[in-house]
C-alpha positions, 0 to 999 in steps of 0.5 A: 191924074184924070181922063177925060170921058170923051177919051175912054174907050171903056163906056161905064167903067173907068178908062185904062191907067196911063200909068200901068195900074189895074183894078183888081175885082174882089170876091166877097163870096169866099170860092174853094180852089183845089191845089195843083201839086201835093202840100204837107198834110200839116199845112192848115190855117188862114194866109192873110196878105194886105194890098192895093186894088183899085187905081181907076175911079169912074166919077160922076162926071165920065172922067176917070181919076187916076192914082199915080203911085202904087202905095196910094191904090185903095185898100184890098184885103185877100184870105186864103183858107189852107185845107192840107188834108183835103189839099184845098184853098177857100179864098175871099177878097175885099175893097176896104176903102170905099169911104175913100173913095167917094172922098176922091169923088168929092175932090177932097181937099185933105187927102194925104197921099204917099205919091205926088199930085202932078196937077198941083199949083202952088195955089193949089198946095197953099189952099190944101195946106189951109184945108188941112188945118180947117178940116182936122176936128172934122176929119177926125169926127169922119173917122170915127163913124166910116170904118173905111174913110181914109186908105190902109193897107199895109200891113195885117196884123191878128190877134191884134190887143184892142183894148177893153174900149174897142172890144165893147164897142166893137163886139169881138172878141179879146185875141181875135182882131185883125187889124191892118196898119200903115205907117200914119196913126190910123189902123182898120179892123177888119171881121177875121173871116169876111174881111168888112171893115169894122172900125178906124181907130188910133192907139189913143182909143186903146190907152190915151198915153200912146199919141203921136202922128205916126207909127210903124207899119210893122211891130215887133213881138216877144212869144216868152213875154207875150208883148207887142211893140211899137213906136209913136211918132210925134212932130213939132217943135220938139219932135220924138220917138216913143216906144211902148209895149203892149201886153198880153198880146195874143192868146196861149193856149191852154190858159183862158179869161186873157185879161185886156192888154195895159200899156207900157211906156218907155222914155222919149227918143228926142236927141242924139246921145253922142252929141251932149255937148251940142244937144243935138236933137232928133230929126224925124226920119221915115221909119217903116220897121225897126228890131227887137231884142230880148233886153232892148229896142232898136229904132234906126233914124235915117238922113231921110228927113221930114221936110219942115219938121213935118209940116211939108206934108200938109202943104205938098200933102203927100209923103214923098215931096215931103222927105229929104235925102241927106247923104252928108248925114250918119244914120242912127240906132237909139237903144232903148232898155227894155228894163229901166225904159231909159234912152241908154244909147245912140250909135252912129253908122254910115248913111243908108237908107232901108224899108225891112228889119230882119231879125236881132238879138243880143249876147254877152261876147267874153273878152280877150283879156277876161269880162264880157260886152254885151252886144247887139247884133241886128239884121236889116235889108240896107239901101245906100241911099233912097232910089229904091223909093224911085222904084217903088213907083213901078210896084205892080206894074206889069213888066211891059207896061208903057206910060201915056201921060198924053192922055192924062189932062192936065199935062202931067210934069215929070218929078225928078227922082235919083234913079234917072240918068243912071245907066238903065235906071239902074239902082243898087241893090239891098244888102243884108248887113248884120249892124254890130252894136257893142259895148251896150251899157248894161249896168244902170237899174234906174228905171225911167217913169212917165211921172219923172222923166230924168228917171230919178236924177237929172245929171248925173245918169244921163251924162253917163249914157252921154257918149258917142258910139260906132256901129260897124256891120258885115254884109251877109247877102245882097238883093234880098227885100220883104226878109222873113224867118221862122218865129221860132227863132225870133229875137235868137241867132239864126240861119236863114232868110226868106224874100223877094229878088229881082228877076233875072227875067225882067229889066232892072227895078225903076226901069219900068216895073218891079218884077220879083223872084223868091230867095233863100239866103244862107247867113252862115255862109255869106256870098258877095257875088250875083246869087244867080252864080253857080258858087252861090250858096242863096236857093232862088224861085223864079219863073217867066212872066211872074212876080212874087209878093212877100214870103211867109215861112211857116213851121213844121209842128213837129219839125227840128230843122230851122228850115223845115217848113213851107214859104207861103207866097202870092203870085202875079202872073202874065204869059207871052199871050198876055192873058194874067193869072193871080195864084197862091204859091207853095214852096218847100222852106228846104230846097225851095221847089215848088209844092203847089199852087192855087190859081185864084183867078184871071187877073193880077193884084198887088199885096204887100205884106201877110201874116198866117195864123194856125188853125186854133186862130193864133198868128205863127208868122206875123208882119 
């Protein structure tokens, strides 16, 4: 989308966002903001949230380039600072797309975007598919050189294992990166204090056995084994998930000379285990988080399917025209053995769609007539189908903020999405639901090589794990997203869940804006009806006029309770004036009132995700 320059009112600076988007403006020279309120004396370390901040690019021609869908806004990156003994906060931002940015001034060919393009022929999608595949090597080349040549900012991750190749070509330290990730094989690693950019890499640079096209933005980790956990995604003609394990993760204190990390991986995921007879193979799904246990690793495969085997995204060259919803399909869980590394289960359940894992874990469950199953109990914030990504068109945006799309040339069409016609725009909400997984097979001790992929035998065992399986689940929550806990309790049962919920001052999410309030669920003590309800067991914060971003639990050091500790949260705020406010929010974890907060400035930025390291440096609530 474009203004022309003869319509911006603003000479010099990039005209209004037809669409409800802001600039945000970065504070590369770190300011020192006092807390208003009291926070516990225990509360030091960095707050790290990743996120959008520029939507309004002035070319060099007057006209503004606008960006369309909040997951495309460039790159921002925020640090705060948590001084609780002398109740201070040092914050620093920065745009970390710059790169990105002159490509846009360049009318670059090979961008891929998650939203939609609205001024694209089909000749023009027909020249951007050819351009994809001319400019691969180059593009590629570009990455290497321009820390800050393609868009990520998703999620945050410290202590981040480089590898040996990137910590000498880099200069930082083994257990000191930071590094930003999206769902695409592209991370940034960004200096842990000034948040600069450093280098644009792939798994590939840290161990040549991890390729693939995509990822998941958010990982998942083991403390006791010290692992860090992911999955690569390859299309084609034989499309798979591969999981793999990298390890040691981050520091431990106490012990020194931390080797580099090795990689481990695990056997591809490219069939349906309960469909042998039919050799039915993996359709690859959008997948943005999956769990973890103690023995396995669960990857959810939605019915929301890449187009054309994931060729569509070079021709409509975004995300979302790529991905079909087919609600006549099951949606999946492949197991995979953390042990023997082998495909060991595929479990069927009903047709849904979700963006956020909780937490999982699994458990020996004793019989009536004697014996135990072994079980896996896992937590995910669940959709019936995908209108909330329809709603995710309206994230950031302000609660009053209108469209108009008469001032963007060329005339804007309109792409259809589930949500219209409904009453109000209304979607349903998420649910929390806890996906049972029984009678896990438990037995086998072939372990899987990536030397000889059947593992030892060809039939034999992969008949047995041949079997069609019913995942069944309860719902233990509703209108809970973003979820988090305390780490503590990773990969173990547990009791509460932190996120974000629809205001109960805003209209409905798709209906113009994603305005959000704080929640704390109960999963002991399940209610299935409005959480505002005076019966309901969920604590909520939510205030007029504001919007909360992902929380992040942090632990009492010396707390016993599972809920003893703060919910860390940034805040955007406007008041009946209009005038907008950008704050870091302090709650107690307990009773969720508020502590304190720390105002950052006059202006609103969208973040997605964050993650908090301690003050010895080591991440104690990652995402």
């Amino acid at each position: 989308m474009r203004t022309p320059a003869a319509l911006n009112p603003n000479k010099g600076e990039p005209a209004p966002s037809p669409v409800g988007f802001d600039n945000a403006p970065a504070y590369e020279q770190p300011i020192t903001v006092r807390i208003e309120g009291q926070v516990p004396s225990w509360v030091n370390g960095v707050l790290y949230r990743s996120g959008s901040g520029r939507y309004n690019i002035l070319l060099d021609n007057g006209d503004t380039h606008h960006i369309g869908h909040p997951f495309d806004g460039l790159g921002m990156l925020h640090r705060f600072e948590i001084n609780g003994k002398d109740q201070t906060v040092k914050y620093c931002s920065r745009h970390t797309s710059h790169g990105l940015e002159q490509r846009i001034r360049n009318n670059d060919k090979t961008l891929l975007t998650f939203g939609p393009d609205p001024c694209k022929t089909i000749f023009g999608r027909i020249q951007t598919f050819y351009h994809h595949l001319a400019e691969f090597n180059n593009t590629m080349a570009k990455q290497e050189v321009d820390p800050e040549y393609d868009m990520v900012n998703v999620t945050i991750t410290p202590n981040f294992p480089l590898g040996k190749r990137l910590e000498q070509e880099t200069g930082v330290k083994r257990g000191e990166a930071v590094v930003v990730k999206r769902d695409a094989d592209t991370l940034q690693l960004v200096d842990k204090e000034t948040l600069k950019p450093l280098k644009m890499f792939t798994h590939k640079h840290i161990d040549k056995k991890l390729w693939g096209m995509l990822c998941a933005s958010h990982h998942q980790y083991d403390d006791e084994t010290n692992e860090y956990i992911n999955f690569m995604v390859r299309l084609g003609p034989i499309p798979s998930f591969q999981t793999f394990s990298l390890s040691p993760y981050h520091p431990v204190p106490g012990k020194e000379n931390m080797p580099p990390p090795e990689a481990t991986v695990h056997e591809p995921i490219w069939r349906h285990l309960g469909s042998w007879n039919t050799m039915e193979t993996l359709r690859p799904a959008y997948i943005h988080s999956f769990n973890l246990t103690k023995n396995y690793i669960i990857v959810p495969n939605f019915p929301y399917y890449y187009g054309a085997g994931g060729m569509a995204a070079l021709y409509y060259s975004n995300a979302y025209q790529t991905f079909q919803w087919d609600g006549s399909v099951r949606t999946l869980f492949h197991v995979i053995d953390r042990h023997t590394k082998r495909h060991i289960a595929t479990y069927e359940a009903d047709p849904c769609f979700g963006f956020h894992s909780a937490n999982a874990w699994d458990e020996d469950v004793p019989l009536p007539g004697g014996g135990t199953e072994r079980v896996i109990f896992l937590d995910y914030c669940m959709y019936e189908n995908t209108d909330i990504v329809d709603a995710s068109f309206e994230l950031g945006k302000a609660p009053n903020g209108k469209v108009d799309l008469d001032r963007v040339q060329p005339a804007r069409f309109v792409v259809k999405k589930k949500a219209q016609g409904k009453a109000d725009n209304k979607i349903a909400p998420s649910q929390v639901r806890r996906y049972r997984l029984g009678q896990v097979p438990c037995e086998n001790t072939y372990p899987w090589s990536a030397n000889n992929w059947s593992g030892g035998y060809l039939f034999t065992g992969m008949r047995e794990y041949n079997k069609r399986r019913v995942a069944s689940y309860s719902v233990l929550a509703q209108d809970v997203e973003l979820p988090r806990f305390s780490q503590r309790y990773n990969l173990k049962k547990y009791r509460y869940l932190y996120g974000v919920c629809e205001s109960r001052y805003a209209p409905s999410y798709a209906s113009g804006a994603v305005v959000n309030g704080l929640i704390k669920v109960d999963l002991d003590n399940p209610y299935h009806g409005p959480n505002t309800d005076h019966a309901s067991t969920a604590k909520i914060w939510d205030r007029p006029g504001c919007s909360c971003s992902e929380p992040i639990f942090v632990a009492n050091p010396d707390g016993t309770e599972e809920d003893d500790g703060v919910v860390l949260s940034v805040v955007n705020a406007k008041t009946e004036q209009g005038e907008e406010m950008f704050f870091m929010l302090i709650l107690d974890a307990h009773t969720m009132r508020e502590l304190g907060r720390s105002t950052m400035g006059a202006f609103n930025a969208l973040t997605l995700h964050g993650s908090f390291v301690d003050s010895r440096g080591i991440g104690v609530a990652i995402n």
